[in-house]
Residue frames as qw, qx, qy, qz and C-alpha x, y, z in Angstrom:
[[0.000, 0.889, 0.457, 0.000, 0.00, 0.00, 0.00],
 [0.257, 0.391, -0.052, 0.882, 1.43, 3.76, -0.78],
 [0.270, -0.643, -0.377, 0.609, 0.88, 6.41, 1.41],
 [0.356, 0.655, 0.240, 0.622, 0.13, 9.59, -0.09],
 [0.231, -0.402, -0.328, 0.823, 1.37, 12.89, 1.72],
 [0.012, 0.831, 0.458, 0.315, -1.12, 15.18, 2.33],
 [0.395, 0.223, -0.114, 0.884, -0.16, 18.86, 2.28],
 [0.089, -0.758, -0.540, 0.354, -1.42, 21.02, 4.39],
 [0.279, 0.783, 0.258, 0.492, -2.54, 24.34, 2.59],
 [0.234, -0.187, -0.113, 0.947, -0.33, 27.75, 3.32],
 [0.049, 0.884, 0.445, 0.139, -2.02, 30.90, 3.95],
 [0.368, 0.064, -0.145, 0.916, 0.35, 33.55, 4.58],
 [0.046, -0.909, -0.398, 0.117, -1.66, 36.78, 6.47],
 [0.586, 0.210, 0.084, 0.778, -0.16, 39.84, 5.14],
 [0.093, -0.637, -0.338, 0.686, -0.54, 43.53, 6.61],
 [0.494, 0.374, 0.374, 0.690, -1.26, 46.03, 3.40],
 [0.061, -0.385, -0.174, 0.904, -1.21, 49.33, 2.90],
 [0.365, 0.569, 0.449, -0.584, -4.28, 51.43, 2.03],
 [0.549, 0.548, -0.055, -0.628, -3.31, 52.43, -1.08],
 [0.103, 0.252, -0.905, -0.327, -1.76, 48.77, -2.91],
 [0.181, 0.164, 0.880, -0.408, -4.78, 47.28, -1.30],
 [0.354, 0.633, 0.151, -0.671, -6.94, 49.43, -3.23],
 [0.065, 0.562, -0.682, -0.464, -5.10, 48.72, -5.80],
 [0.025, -0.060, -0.989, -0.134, -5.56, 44.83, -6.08],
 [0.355, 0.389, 0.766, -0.369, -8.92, 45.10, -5.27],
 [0.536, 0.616, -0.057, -0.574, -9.93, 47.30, -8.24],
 [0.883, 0.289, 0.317, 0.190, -7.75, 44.85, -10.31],
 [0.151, 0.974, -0.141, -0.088, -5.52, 47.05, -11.07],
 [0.067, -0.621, 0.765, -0.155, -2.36, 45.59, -9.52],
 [0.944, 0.108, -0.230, -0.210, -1.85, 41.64, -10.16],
 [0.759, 0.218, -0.441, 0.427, 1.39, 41.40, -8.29],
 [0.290, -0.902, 0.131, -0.293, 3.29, 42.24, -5.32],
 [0.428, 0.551, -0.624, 0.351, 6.85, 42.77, -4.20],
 [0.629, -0.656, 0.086, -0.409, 7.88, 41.15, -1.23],
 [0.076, -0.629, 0.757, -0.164, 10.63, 40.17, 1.28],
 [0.801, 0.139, -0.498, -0.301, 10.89, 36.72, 1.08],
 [0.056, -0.518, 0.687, -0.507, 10.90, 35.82, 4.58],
 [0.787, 0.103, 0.186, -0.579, 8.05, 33.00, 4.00],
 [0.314, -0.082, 0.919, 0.222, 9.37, 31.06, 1.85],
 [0.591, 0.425, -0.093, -0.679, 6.69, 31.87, -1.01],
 [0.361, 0.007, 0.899, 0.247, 5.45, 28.78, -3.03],
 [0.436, 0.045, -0.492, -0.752, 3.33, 28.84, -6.21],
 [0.463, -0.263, -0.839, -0.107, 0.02, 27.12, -5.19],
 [0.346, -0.436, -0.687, 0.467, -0.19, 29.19, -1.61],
 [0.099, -0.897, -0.317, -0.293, -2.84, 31.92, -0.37],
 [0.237, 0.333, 0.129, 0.904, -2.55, 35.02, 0.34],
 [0.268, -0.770, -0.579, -0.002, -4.49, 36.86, 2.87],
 [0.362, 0.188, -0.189, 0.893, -3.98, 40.47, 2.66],
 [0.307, -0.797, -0.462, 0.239, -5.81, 42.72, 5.77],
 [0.243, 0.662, 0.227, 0.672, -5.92, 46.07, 4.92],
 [0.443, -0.510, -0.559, 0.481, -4.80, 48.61, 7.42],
 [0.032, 0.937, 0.228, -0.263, -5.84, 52.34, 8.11],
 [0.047, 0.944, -0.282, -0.166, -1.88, 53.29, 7.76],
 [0.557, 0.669, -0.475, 0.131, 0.83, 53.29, 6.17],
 [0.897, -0.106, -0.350, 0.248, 3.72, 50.98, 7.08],
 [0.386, 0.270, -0.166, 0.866, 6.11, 54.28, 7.32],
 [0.460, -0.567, -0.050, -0.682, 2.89, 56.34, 9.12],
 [0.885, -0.415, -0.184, -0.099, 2.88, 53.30, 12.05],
 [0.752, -0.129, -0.377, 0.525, 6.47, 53.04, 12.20],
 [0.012, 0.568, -0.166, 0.806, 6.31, 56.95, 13.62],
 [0.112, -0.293, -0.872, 0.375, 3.93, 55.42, 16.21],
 [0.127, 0.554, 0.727, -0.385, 1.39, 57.36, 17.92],
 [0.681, 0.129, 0.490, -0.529, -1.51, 58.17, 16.78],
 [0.620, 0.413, -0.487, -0.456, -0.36, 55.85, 13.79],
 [0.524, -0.255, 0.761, -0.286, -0.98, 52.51, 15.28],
 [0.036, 0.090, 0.977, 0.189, -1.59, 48.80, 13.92],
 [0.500, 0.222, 0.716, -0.434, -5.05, 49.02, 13.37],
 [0.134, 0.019, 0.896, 0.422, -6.92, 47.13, 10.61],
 [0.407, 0.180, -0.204, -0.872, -10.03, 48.40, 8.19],
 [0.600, 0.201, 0.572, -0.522, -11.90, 45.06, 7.96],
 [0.760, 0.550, -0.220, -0.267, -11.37, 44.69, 4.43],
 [0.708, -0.310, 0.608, 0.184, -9.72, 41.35, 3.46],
 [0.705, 0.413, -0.455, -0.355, -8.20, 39.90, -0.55],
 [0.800, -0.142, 0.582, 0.038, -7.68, 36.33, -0.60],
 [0.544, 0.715, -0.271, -0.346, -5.38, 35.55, -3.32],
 [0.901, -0.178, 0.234, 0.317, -3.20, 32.21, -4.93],
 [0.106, -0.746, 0.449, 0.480, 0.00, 33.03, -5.96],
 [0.838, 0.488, 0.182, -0.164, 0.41, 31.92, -9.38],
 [0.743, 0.505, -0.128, 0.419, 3.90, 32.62, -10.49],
 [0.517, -0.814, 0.014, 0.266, 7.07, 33.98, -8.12],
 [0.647, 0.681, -0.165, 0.301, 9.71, 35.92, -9.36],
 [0.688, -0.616, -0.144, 0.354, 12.74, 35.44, -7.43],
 [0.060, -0.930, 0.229, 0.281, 16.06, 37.86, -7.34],
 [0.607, -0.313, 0.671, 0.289, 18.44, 35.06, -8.38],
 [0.587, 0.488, 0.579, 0.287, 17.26, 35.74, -11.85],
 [0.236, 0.103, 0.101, 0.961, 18.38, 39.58, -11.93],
 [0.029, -0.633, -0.512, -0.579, 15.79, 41.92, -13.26],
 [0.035, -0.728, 0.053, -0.682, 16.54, 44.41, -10.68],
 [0.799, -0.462, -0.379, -0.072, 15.51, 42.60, -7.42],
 [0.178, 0.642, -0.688, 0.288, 17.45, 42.96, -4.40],
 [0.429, 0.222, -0.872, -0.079, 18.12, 40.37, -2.90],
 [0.026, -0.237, -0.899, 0.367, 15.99, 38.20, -0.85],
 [0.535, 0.456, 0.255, -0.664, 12.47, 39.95, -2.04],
 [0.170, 0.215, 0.911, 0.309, 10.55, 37.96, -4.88],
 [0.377, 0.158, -0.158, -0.899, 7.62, 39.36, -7.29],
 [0.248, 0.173, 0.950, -0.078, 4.50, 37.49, -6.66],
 [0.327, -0.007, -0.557, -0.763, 1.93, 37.19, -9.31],
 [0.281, 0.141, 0.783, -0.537, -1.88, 36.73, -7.85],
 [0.285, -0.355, -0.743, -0.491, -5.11, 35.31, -9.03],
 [0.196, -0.209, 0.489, -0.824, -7.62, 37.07, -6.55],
 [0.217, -0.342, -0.903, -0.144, -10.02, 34.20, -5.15],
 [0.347, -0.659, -0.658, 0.111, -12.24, 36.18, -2.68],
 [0.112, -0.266, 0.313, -0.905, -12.94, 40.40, -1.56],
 [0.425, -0.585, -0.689, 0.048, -14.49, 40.25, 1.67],
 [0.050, -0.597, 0.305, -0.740, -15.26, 43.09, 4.27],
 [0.590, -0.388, -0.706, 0.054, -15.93, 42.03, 7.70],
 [0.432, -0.816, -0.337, -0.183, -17.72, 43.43, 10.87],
 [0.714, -0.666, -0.035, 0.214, -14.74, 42.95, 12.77],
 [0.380, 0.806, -0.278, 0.359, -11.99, 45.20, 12.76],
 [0.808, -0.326, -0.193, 0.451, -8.94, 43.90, 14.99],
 [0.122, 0.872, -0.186, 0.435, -6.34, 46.57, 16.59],
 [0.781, 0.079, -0.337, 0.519, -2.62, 45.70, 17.98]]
């Protein structure tokens, strides 16, 4: 008898700013850069949670705090471009290419 390994599905949650976030949702934007501290794999979601501010606005602190708008994109990554192939990259960030499966807004709005 074989055994088959069963993978368990990746979801990566990702903080985004207001205005890429915007972005993907209109459809606009089909990709996004990122440090590649995940280990990205073609095949795994995406859950990006839109947040009031900016990454640079939060890292001032107060009154720019973690807090999250409620909007969500669920997206699979479809293709990863890594740095090890040139095309400008530096190193260790990777261009991920998304297929958006799901906009949602929810009730609940979380704050760090």
């Amino acid at each position: 008898m074989t055994k088959k390994k069963i993978q368990k599905a990746v979801r990566h949650n990702l903080k985004c700013d207001p205005v890429p976030f915007q972005a993907i949702w209109d459809g606009r934007k089909v990709s996004d850069i990122r440090f590649d501290d995940r280990n990205f794999k073609v095949g795994e979601t995406v859950n990006f949670e839109e947040t009031h501010f900016t990454g640079a606005q939060m890292r001032k602190g107060e009154p720019y705090i973690l807090h999250y708008t409620g909007r969500h994109i669920e997206a699979k990554i479809t293709h990863i471009q890594g740095f090890e192939n040139g095309y400008g990259l530096l190193v260790g960030y990777v261009i991920l290419s998304l297929e958006v499966l799901v906009l949602e807004v929810s009730d609940y709005v979380k704050a760090t």
